[in-house]
Legacy VTK file of the C-alpha trace (Angstrom):
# vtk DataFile Version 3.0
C-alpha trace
ASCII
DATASET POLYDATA
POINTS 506 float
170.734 144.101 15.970
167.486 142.431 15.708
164.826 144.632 17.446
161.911 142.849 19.875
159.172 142.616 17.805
161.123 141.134 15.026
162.316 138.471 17.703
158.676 137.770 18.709
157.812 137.620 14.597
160.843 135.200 14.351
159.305 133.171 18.009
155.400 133.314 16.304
156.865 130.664 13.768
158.828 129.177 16.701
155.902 128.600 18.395
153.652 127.056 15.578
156.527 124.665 14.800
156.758 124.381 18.575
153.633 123.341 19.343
153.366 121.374 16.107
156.477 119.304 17.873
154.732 118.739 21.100
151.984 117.081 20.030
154.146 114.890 17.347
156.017 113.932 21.167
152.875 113.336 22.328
152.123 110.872 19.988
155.769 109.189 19.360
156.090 108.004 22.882
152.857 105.505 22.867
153.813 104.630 19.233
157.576 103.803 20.329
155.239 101.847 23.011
157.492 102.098 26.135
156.901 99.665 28.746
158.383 99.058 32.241
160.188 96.750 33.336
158.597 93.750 35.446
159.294 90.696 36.511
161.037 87.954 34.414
158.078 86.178 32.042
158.734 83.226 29.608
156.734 82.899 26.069
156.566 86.466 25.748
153.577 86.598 28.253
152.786 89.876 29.872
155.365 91.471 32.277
154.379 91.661 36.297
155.274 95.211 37.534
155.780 96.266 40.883
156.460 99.187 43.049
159.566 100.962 42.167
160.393 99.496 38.943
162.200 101.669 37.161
164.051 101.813 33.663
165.682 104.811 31.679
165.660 105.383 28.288
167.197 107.447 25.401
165.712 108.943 22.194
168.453 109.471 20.090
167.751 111.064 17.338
164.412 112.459 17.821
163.905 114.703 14.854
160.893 116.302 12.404
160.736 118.511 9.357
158.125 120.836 8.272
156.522 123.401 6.244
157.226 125.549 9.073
160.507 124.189 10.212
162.318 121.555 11.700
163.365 120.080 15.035
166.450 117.812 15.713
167.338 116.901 19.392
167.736 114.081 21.859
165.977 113.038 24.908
167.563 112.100 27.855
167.416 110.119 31.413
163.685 109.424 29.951
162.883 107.889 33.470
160.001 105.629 34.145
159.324 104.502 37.613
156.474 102.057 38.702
154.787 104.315 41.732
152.202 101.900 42.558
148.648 100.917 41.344
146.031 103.153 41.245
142.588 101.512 40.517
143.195 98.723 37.390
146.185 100.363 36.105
149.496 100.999 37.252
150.619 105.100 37.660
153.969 105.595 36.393
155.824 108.566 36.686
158.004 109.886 34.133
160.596 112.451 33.803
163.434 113.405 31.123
165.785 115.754 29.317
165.405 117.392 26.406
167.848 119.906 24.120
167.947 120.432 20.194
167.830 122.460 17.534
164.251 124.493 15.749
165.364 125.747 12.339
162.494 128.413 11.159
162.442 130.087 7.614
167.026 129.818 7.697
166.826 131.083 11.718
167.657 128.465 14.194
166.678 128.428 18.047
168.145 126.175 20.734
165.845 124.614 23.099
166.337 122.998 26.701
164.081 121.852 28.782
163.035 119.081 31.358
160.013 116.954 30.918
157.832 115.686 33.299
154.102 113.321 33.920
152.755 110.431 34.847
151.249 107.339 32.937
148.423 105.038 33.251
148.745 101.513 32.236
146.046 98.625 32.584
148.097 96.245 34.641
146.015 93.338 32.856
147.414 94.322 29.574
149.273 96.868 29.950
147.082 99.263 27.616
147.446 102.974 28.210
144.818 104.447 29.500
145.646 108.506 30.422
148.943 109.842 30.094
149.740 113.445 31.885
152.980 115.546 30.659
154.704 118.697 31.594
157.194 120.064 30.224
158.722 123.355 30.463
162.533 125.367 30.035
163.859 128.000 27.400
164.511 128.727 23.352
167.333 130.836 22.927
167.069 133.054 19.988
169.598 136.239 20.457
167.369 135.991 24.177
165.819 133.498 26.259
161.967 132.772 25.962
160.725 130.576 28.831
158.515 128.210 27.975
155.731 125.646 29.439
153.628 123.490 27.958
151.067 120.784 29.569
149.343 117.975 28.066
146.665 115.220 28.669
146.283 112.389 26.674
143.478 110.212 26.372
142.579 107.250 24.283
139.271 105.431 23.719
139.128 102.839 24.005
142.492 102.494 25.646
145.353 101.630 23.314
146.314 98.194 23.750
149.054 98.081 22.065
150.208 94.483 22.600
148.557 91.421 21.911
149.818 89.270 25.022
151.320 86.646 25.027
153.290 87.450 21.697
153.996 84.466 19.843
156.072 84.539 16.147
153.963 85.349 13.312
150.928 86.608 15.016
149.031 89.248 13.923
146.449 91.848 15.487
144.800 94.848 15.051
144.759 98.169 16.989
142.172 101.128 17.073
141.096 104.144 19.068
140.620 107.398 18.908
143.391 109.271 20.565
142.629 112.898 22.183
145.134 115.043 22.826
143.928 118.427 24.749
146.059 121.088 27.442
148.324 124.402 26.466
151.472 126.239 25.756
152.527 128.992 26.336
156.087 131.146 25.776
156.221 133.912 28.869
155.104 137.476 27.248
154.484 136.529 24.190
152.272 133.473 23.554
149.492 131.350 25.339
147.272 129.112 23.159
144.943 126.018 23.636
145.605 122.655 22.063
142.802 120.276 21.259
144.032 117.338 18.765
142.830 114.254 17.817
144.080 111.182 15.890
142.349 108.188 14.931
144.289 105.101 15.875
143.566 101.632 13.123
146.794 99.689 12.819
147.693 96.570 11.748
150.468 95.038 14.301
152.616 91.915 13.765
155.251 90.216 15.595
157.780 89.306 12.287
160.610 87.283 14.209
162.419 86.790 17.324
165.781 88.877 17.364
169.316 89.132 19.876
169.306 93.112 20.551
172.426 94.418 22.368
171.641 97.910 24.079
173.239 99.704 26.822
170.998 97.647 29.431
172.424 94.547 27.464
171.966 91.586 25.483
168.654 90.084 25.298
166.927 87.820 22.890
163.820 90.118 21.610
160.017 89.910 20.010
160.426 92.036 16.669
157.104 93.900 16.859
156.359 96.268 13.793
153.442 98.631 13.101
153.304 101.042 9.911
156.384 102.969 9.957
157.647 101.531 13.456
159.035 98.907 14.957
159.512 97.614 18.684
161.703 95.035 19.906
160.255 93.104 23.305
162.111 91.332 25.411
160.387 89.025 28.003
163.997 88.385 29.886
164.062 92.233 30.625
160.053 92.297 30.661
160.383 95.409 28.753
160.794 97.164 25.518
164.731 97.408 24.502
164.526 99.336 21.412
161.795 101.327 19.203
162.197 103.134 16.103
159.944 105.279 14.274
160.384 106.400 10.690
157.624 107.882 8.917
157.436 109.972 5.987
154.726 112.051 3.999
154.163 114.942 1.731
154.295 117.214 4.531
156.116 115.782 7.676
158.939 113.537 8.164
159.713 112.196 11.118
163.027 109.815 13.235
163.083 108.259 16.315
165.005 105.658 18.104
164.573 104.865 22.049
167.093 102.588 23.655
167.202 100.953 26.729
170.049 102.343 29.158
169.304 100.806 32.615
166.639 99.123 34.423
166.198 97.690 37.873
163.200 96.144 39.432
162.088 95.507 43.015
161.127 91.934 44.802
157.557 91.681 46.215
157.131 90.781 49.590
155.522 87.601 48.701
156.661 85.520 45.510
153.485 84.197 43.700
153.582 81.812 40.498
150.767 81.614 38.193
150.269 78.572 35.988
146.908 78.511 33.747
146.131 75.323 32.019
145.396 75.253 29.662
146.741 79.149 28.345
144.451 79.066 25.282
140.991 77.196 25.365
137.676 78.161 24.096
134.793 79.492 26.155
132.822 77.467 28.577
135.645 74.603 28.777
137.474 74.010 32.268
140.644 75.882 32.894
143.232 75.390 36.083
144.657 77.622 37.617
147.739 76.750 40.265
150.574 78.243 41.989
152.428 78.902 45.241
153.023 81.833 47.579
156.152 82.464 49.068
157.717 84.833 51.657
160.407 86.394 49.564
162.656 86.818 52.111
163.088 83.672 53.671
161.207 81.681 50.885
158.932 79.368 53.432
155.193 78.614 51.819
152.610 80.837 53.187
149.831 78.696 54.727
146.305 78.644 54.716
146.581 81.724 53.466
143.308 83.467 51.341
144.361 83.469 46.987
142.317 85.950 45.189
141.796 85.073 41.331
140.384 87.717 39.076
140.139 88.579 35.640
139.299 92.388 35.499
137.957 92.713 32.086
135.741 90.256 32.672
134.470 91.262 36.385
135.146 87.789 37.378
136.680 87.034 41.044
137.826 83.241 42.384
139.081 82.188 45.404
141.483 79.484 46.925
143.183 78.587 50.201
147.293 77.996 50.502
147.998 74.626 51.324
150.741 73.624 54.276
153.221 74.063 51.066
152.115 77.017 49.874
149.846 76.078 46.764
146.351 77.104 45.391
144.416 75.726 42.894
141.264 76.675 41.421
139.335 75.722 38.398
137.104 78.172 36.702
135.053 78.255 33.633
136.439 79.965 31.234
134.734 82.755 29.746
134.345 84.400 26.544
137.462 86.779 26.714
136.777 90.037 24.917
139.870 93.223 24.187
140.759 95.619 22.085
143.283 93.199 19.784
141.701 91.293 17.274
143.889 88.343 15.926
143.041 85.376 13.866
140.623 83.212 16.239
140.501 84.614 19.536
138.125 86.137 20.817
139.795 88.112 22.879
142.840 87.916 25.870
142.990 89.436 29.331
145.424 89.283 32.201
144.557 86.984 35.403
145.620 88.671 38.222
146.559 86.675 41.611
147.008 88.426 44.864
147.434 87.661 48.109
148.074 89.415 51.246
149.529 87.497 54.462
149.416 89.921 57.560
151.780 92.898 56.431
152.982 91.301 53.408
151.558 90.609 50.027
151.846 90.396 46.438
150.315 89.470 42.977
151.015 88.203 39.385
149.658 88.466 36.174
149.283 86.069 32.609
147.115 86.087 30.535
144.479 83.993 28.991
143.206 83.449 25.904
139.436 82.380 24.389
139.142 81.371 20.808
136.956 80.628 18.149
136.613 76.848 17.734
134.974 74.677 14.583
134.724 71.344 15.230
136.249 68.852 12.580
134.362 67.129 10.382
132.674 63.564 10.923
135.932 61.147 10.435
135.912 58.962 7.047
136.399 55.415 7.960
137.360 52.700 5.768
138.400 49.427 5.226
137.563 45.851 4.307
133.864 44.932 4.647
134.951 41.736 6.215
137.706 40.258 8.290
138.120 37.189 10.661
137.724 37.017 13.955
140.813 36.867 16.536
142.930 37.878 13.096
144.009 41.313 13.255
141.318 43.619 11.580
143.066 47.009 10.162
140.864 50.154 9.320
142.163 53.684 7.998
140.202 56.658 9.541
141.104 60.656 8.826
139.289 63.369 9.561
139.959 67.413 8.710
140.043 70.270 11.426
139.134 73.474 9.612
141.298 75.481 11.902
144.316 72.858 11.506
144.123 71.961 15.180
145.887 68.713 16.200
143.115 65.913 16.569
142.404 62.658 18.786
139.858 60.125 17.943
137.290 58.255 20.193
136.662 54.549 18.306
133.865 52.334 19.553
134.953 48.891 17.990
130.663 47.929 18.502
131.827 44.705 20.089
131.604 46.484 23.755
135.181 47.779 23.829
136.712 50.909 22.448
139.756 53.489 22.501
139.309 56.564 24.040
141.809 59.497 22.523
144.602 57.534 21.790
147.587 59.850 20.312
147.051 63.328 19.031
147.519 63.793 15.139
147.595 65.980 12.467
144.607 67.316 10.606
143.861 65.603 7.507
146.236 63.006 7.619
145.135 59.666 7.393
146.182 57.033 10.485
145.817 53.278 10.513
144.321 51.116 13.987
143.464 47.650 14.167
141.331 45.566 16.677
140.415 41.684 16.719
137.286 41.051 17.226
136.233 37.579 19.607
133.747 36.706 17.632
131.425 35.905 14.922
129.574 38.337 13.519
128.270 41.527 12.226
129.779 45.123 14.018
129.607 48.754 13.249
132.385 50.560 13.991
132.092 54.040 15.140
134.773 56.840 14.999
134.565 60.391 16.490
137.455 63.128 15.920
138.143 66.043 19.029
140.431 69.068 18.265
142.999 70.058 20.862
140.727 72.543 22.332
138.045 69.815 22.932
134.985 70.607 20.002
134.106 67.165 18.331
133.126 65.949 15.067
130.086 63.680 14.282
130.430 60.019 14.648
131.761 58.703 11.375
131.013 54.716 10.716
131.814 51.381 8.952
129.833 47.930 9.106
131.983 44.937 8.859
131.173 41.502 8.906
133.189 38.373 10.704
131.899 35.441 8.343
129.702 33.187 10.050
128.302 29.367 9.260
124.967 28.455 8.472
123.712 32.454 9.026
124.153 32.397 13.043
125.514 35.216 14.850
127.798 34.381 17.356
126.685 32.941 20.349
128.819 31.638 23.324
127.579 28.008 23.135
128.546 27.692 19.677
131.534 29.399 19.896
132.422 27.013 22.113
131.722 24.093 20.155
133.282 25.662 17.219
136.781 25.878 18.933
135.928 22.247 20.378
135.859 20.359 17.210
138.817 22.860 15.741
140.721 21.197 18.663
139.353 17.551 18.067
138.485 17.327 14.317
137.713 13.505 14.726
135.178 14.147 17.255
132.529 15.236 14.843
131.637 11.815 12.983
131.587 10.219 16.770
129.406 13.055 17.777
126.946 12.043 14.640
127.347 8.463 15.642
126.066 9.121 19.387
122.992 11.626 17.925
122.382 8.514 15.025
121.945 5.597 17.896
119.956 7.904 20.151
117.771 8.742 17.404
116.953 4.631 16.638
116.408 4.034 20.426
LINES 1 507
506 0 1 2 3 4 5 6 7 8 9 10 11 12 13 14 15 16 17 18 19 20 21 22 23 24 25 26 27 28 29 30 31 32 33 34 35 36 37 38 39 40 41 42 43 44 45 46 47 48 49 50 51 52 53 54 55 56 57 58 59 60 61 62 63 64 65 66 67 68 69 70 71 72 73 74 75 76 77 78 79 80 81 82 83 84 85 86 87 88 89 90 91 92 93 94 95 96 97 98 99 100 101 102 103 104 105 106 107 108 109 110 111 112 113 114 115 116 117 118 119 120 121 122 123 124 125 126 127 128 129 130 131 132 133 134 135 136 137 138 139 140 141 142 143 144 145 146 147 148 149 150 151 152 153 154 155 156 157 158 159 160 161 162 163 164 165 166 167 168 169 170 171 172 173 174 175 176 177 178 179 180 181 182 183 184 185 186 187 188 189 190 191 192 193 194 195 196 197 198 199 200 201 202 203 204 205 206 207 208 209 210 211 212 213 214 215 216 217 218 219 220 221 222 223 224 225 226 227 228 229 230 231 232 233 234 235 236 237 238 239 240 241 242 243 244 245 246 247 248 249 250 251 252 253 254 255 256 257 258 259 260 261 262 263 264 265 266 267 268 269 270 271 272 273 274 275 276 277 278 279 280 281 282 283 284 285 286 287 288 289 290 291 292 293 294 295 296 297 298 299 300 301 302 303 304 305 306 307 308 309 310 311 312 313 314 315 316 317 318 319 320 321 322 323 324 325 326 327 328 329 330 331 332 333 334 335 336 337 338 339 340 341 342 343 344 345 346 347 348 349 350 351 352 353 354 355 356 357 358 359 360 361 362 363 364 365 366 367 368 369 370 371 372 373 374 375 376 377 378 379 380 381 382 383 384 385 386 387 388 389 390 391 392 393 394 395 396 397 398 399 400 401 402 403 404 405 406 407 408 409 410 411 412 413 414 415 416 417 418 419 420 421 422 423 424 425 426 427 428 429 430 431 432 433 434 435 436 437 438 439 440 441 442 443 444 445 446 447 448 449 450 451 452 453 454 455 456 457 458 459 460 461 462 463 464 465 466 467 468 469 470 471 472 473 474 475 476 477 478 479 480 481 482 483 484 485 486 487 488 489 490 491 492 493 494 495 496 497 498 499 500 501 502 503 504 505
């Protein structure tokens, strides 16, 4: 029989591989990047949450190896539930299961214990700001060893882990510097510190769109993958489905997969929609922003009622009135967005957050808008013949390129007083045909302008053409006239000379 202090030799490695564990937990949940479920989004915009939201989750397996040892287990009933909102972010509790196996140097130890914390999430963008955990229970090894253990994470900046709204093929990059501080102890026998830290610089990309089927269900997904993990999003559920984690190196392996068992969500006393128009603009332009409020329960329009607009990361706050149906509008400037996400052209996203309270009832909703980087196209090429006839149609070519491949409309100013103002949207660089008839004689310079979807233009691109004239006049109403006079009545010229011929011998 094993005598104490060879148990509390055996427990010493238990407790470095122990600890080593923890902290690996502490840094597997963001990186599986649970989220809450919130209410039903389209485009894979960002989810609304709301008190007492809740969702449960499994990891199964959760497992690690070791110089020191190893760890397979499970975690169960991994509960989150919405509690409210608690300056920008929403606070989240979170509670859980978890039993497994600790193999040390051939000696294995069974753990059980219960977990236990609360989260912070930015409810703009849902980036994790502090989360708190507890967790505490026993290892059996020939005897039980209570333990406890308590930590406090902290990122900086906060880990935005999602680029909202996802969208197929996009790209974005992550970084912070996560902190990871608190203690653990094992009763009689152990009580240490922790202090950790991990520098956070990902690449993130969203590779497809998916159908998942988990416990909770079917649902059509966002495949979102960082180094050695990937996420599946689902903007019908408003939540993460599924995560996995695999990661490998000389000294550590690591599994994880989380799975969505149930969720349920809860209906605000007043029903807000949120339309921004448009979603994606660059700074400075005009953006829209509409909607109505509705009581939820009996779904009449809230009147005259005060709309609060704001975009937190900005500072920014609007205002608007409900109508006698219900709807607000306001239109704001947009301004130059700025996060934690880097991706192609944007300057940066945040969430626009609506509210409104109506005596005793209220409510809000969140999307998100996006700034980007916008270079105007270049000045249009315009060609075509250098002369042409007038009221006969008169067909030019004109094409212009959009560096960033935007979709482009052109402004042409014919230089006979008329023009066409952003006729049709086309592609970049591909080269479209219009035609005009001019009235008259003469000499005109046509003008063409290009404008990306976003609304940056191009220099004015040109062409001189010439409408053949007689005897070197420009057109002139008087002689236009006569011109289509004698077109009409050729054999009213040589009378005409006649009549000028006897008035000239009189």
């Amino acid at each position: 029989m094993k005598t104490e202090t060879q148990i509390k030799n055996k427990m010493h490695y238990l407790y470095v591989s122990w600890v080593f564990f923890l902290l690996l937990c502490s840094l597997i949940l963001p990186s599986l990047g649970i989220l809450g479920v919130g209410m039903t989004t389209s485009d894979g915009d960002i989810p609304t949450w709301y008190e007492g939201d809740q969702w449960t989750y499994t990891i199964n397996p959760l497992s690690f190896t070791s110089p020191n040892g190893s760890f397979t287990g499970t975690v169960n009933n991994l509960q989150e539930t919405v509690v409210g909102i608690t300056g920008d972010a929403y606070e989240i509790s979170i509670t859980g299961e978890i039993t497994g196996d600790i193999m040390i140097s051939g000696l294995q130890g069974t753990l059980t214990g219960e977990i236990t914390g609360t989260s912070y999430q930015r409810v703009s963008d849902l980036a994790q700001e502090t989360t708190i955990l507890h967790s505490e229970g026993n290892i059996f090894y020939y005897i039980y060893f209570p333990y406890q253990m308590d930590l406090i994470m902290n990122s900086t900046p906060s880990l935005e882990a999602f680029d909202f709204p996802v969208n197929t093929g996009e790209q974005w990059q992550i970084s912070c510097l996560s902190i990871t501080t608190g203690s653990f102890s094992i009763a009689g026998i152990f009580e240490q510190s922790l202090n950790a830290s991990q520098w956070i610089e990902e690449t993130v990309q969203c590779e497809t769109q998916e159908q998942v089927n988990v416990p909770a269900g079917t649902f059509d997904c966002y495949k979102i993958t960082r180094p050695s993990t990937n996420v599946w999003y689902s903007p019908d559920a408003g939540s993460i489905v599924k995560s996995t984690i695999d990661q490998s190196s000389e000294n550590m392996t690591v599994h994880a997969a989380l799975t969505l068992q149930t969720f349920s969500r809860n209906a605000q006393p007043l029903t807000i929609s949120e339309n921004i128009e448009p979603p994606v603009t660059i700074p400075g332009n005009p953006v829209v922003i509409s909607g109505q409020v509705c009581n939820t329960e009996t779904g009449d329009p809230i009147q005259s009622a005060t709309v609060s607009i704001e975009i937190p990361s900005m500072g920014q706050v609007w205002t608007s009135i409900t109508n006698s149906s219900g709807y607000y509008t306001a239109i704001i400037t947009a301004p130059t967005m700025v996060d934690d996400t880097p991706s192609g052209r944007e300057t940066g996203s945040g969430g626009v957050i609506v509210q409104c309270t109506s005596g005793d009832l209220s409510g809000y909703r969140v999307q998100t808008l996006v700034t980007i980087v916008d270079t105007p196209p270049t000045t249009p090429s315009v060609t075509g013949p250098s002369t042409g006839k007038p009221k006969i149609p008169y067909n030019c070519t004109i094409v212009a390129v959009d560096p960033d491949s935007d979709h482009l409309s052109y402004f042409i100013d014919w230089g006979d007083n008329t023009s066409e103002e952003w006729p049709g949207v086309y592609d970049s660089n591909v080269t479209i045909t219009v035609g005009h008839n001019f009235a008259y004689k003469g000499t005109y310079y046509i003008k063409v302008k290009a404008k990306d979807v976003y609304g940056a233009e191009s220099d004015w691109g040109s062409l001189q053409v010439k409408m053949p004239i007689g005897n070197g006049y420009d057109h002139h109403p008087i002689l236009d006239f006569l011109e289509r006079f004698f077109e009409h009545h050729p054999h009213a010229f040589p009378v005409f000379r006649l009549i000028l011929g006897f008035a000239n011998t009189t």
